[in-house]
C-alpha positions in Angstrom: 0.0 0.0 0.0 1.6 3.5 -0.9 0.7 6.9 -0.2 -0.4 9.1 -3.3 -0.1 12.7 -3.0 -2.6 14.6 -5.0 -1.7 17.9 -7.1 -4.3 19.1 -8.6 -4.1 23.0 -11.3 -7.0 24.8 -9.3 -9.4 25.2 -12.5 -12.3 23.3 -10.8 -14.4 22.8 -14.0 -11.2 21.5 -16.0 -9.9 19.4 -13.1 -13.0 18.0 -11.1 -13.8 14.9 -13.4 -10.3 13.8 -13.1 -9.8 14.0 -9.9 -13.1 12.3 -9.3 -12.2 9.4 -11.4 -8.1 9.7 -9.8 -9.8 9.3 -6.2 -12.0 6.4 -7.2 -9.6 4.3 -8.6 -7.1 4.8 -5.6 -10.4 4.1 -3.2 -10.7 0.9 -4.9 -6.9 0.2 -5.2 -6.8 0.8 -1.4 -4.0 3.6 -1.5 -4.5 6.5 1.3 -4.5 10.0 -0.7 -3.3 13.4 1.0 -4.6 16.3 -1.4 -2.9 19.6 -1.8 -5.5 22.4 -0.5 -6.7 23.1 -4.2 -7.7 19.8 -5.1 -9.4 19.5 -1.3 -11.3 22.6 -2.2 -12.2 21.2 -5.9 -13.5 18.4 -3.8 -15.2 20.8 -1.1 -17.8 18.8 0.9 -17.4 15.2 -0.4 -13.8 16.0 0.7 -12.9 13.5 4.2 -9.3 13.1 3.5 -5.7 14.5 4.7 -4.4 17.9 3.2 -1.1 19.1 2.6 1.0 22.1 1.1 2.8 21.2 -2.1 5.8 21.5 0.0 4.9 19.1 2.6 3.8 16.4 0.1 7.4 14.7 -0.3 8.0 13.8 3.3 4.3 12.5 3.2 3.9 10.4 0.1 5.3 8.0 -2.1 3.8 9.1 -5.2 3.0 12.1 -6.4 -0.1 12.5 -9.0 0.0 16.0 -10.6 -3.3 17.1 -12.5 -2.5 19.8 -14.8 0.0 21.5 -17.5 3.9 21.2 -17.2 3.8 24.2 -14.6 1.7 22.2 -11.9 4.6 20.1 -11.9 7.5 22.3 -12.0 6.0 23.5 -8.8 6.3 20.2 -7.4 9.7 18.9 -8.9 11.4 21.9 -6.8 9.9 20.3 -3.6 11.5 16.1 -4.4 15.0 16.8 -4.3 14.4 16.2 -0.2 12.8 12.8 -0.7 13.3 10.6 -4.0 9.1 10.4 -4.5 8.2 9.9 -8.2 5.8 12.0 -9.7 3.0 11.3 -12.3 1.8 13.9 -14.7 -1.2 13.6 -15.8 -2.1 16.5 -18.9 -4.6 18.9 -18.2 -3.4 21.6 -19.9 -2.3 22.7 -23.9 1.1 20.9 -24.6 2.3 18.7 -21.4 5.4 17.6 -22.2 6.4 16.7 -18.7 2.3 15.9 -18.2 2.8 13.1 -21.2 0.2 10.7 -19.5 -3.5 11.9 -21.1 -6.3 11.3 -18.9 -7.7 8.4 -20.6 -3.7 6.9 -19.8 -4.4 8.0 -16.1 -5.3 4.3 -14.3 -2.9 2.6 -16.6 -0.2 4.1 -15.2 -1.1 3.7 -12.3 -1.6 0.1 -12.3 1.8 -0.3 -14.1 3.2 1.9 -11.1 2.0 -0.5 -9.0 2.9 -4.1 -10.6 6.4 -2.0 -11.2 5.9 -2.1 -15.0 6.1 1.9 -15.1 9.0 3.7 -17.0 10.8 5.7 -14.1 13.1 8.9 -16.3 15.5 10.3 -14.0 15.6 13.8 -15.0 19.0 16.4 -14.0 18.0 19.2 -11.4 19.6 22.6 -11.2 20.9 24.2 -8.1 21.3 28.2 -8.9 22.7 30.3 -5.8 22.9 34.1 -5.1 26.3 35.2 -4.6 25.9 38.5 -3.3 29.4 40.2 -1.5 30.7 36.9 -1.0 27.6 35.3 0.6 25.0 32.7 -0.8 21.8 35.0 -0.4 19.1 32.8 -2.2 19.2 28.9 -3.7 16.8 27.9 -6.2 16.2 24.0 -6.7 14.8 24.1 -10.6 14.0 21.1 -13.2 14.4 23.2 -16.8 16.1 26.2 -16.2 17.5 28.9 -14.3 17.2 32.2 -16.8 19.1 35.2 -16.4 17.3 38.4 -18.4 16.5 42.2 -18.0 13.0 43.7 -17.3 11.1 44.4 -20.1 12.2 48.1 -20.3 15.6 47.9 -19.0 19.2 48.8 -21.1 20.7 45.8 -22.5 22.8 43.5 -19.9 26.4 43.3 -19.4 28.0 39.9 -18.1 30.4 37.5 -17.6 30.2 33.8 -17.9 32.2 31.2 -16.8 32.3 27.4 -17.1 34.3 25.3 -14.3 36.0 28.2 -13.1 37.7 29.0 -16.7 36.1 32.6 -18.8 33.8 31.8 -21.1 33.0 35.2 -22.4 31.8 38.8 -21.4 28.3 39.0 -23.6 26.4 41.4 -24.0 22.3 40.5 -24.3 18.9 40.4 -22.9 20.0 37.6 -20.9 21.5 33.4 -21.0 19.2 30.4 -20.3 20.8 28.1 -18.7 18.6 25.1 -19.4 18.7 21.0 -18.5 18.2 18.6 -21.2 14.7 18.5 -19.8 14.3 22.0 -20.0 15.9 22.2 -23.4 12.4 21.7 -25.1 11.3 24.8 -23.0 12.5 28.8 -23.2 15.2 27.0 -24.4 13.5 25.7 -27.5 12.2 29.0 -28.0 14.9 30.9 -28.4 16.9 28.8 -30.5 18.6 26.6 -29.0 19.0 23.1 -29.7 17.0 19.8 -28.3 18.8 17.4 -26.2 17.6 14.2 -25.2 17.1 13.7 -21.3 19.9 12.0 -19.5 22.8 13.4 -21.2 25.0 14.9 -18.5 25.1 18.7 -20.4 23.6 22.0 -19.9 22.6 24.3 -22.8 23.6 27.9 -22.2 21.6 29.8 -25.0 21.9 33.5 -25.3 18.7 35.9 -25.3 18.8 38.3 -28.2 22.8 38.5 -27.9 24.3 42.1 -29.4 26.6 40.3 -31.6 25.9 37.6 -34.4 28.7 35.3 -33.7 27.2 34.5 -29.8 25.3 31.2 -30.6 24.0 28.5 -27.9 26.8 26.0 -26.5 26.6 22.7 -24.9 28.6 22.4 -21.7 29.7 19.3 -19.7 27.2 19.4 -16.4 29.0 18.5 -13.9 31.5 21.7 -13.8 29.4 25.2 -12.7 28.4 28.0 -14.9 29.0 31.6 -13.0 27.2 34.6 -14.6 28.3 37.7 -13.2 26.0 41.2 -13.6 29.4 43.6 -14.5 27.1 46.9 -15.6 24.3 48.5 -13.6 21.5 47.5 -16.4 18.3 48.7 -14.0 16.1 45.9 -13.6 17.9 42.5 -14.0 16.5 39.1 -12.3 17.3 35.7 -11.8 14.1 33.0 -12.0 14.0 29.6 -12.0 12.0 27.4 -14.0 10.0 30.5 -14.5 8.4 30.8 -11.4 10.5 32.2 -8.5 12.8 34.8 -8.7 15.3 37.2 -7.3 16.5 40.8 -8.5 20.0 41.2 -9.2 22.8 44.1 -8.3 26.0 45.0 -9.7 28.9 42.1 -8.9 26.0 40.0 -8.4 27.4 36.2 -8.9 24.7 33.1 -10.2 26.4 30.1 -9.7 24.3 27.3 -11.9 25.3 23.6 -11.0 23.9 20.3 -11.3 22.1 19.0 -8.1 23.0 15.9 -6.5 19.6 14.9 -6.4 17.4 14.3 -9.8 13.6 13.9 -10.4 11.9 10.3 -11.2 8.9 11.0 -13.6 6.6 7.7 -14.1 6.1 7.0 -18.0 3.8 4.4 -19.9 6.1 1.4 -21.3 4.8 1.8 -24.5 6.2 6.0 -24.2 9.5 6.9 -25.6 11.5 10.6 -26.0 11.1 10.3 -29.5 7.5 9.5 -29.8 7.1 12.4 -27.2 8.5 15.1 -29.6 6.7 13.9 -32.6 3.4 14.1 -30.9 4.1 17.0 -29.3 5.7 19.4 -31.1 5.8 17.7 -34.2 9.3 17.2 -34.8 10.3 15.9 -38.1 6.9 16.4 -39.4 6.6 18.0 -43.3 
């Protein structure tokens, strides 16, 4: 008997159904759920069972169902790196390319989770520290990226990168992605730079809107750190990760990106592979 954590993207018309069905079929499999305070409140009155923050879920579950887009469960990944709890994402939003399982998929996952057929990906996690005067003044735990970039009205940036302690280059742009293989099919994707398959030990540093034509994504080897320093007062410039937290940055302001000791397990079907996933997807390879 496990525990299953329940995630649920608080759209109660989208998610209700779902969540219905998710609920019954653990009922009847005889796993205890603990529901995160949206999907209780989806639930409202027909509601008996154990809530907890998002946060809280690792040191209480085993498995973690998300209900919604790839969002829902960047919000969660960030949490796991405590506890080694899988998570299954289940698409309720537009493209879910972490949410691969569909919600007709849902109960056959979850029964090849349980007789151990399921496809368990490790995906690489991203630490990205605050170096500010010498002291580590904010960590960020992130699954696709930690992103580097002005406001939207502020002067172009002015930094310095580094890559396992060697110069890289001064660039001038909008900002650098620094993205994981996972996240390469992200902003990464959307700025230009290139797909990588997930498990590769690289990072993807791609440039935003460089001010030179010769500054072009680059691969590095993920297991030395990339340091971005801020070297010109540009106004507004911030550091987020995975697009939902964030920090401002000031002058001499060091980001120190590494890989994380600690990865994510997503639960796949065995019939699902990478390859499949970008063809249906985003219809790669498609005339």
């Amino acid at each position: 008997m496990i525990t299953v954590g329940v995630v649920t993207k608080p759209q109660p018309e989208l998610a209700r159904p779902t969540l219905e069905k998710l609920l019954s079929w653990l009922d009847g499999a005889g796993h205890p759920a603990v529901l995160d305070p949206a999907s209780s409140q989806i639930m409202a009155a027909s509601n008996n069972r154990p809530v907890a923050e998002r946060s809280e879920m690792p040191e209480r579950c085993d498995l973690i169902v998300v209900l919604g887009g790839d969002g829902t469960l960047l919000s969660v990944a960030r949490h796991v790196h405590r506890r080694d709890v899988p998570i299954l994402g289940v698409n309720l939003g537009h493209l879910g390319f972490l949410t691969e399982v569909t919600v007709d998929q849902m109960t056959t996952a979850l029964k090849a989770f349980d007789d151990g057929k399921a496809v368990i990906q490790r995906r690489m996690m991203l630490v990205a520290s605050l170096v500010r005067n010498g002291e580590t003044v904010e960590v960020f735990h992130c699954l696709n990226d930690a992103v580097v970039t002005k406001a939207a009205l502020a002067r172009i940036t002015h930094f310095r990168v580094e890559a396992g302690g060697r110069w890289l280059t001064d660039m001038r742009a909008d900002g650098l992605i620094v993205a994981t293989p996972t996240g390469s099919t992200a902003y990464n994707l959307a700025a230009g730079g290139p797909i990588i398959v997930p498990g590769l030990n690289a990072l993807i540093l791609s440039p935003l809107c460089p001010h030179t034509l010769t500054m072009r994504p680059i691969i590095l080897d993920a297991s030395e750190p990339v340091s971005i320093t801020l070297l010109a007062d540009s106004e507004k410039v911030y550091l987020t990760a995975d697009g939902q937290m964030g920090q401002p940055l000031q002058v001499g302001d060091r980001v120190i990106v590494e890989r994380s000791s600690q990865s994510v397990a997503l639960v796949g079907l065995p019939d699902r592979d990478y390859f499949s996933l970008l063809r249906e997807k985003l219809g790669w390879g498609s005339r």
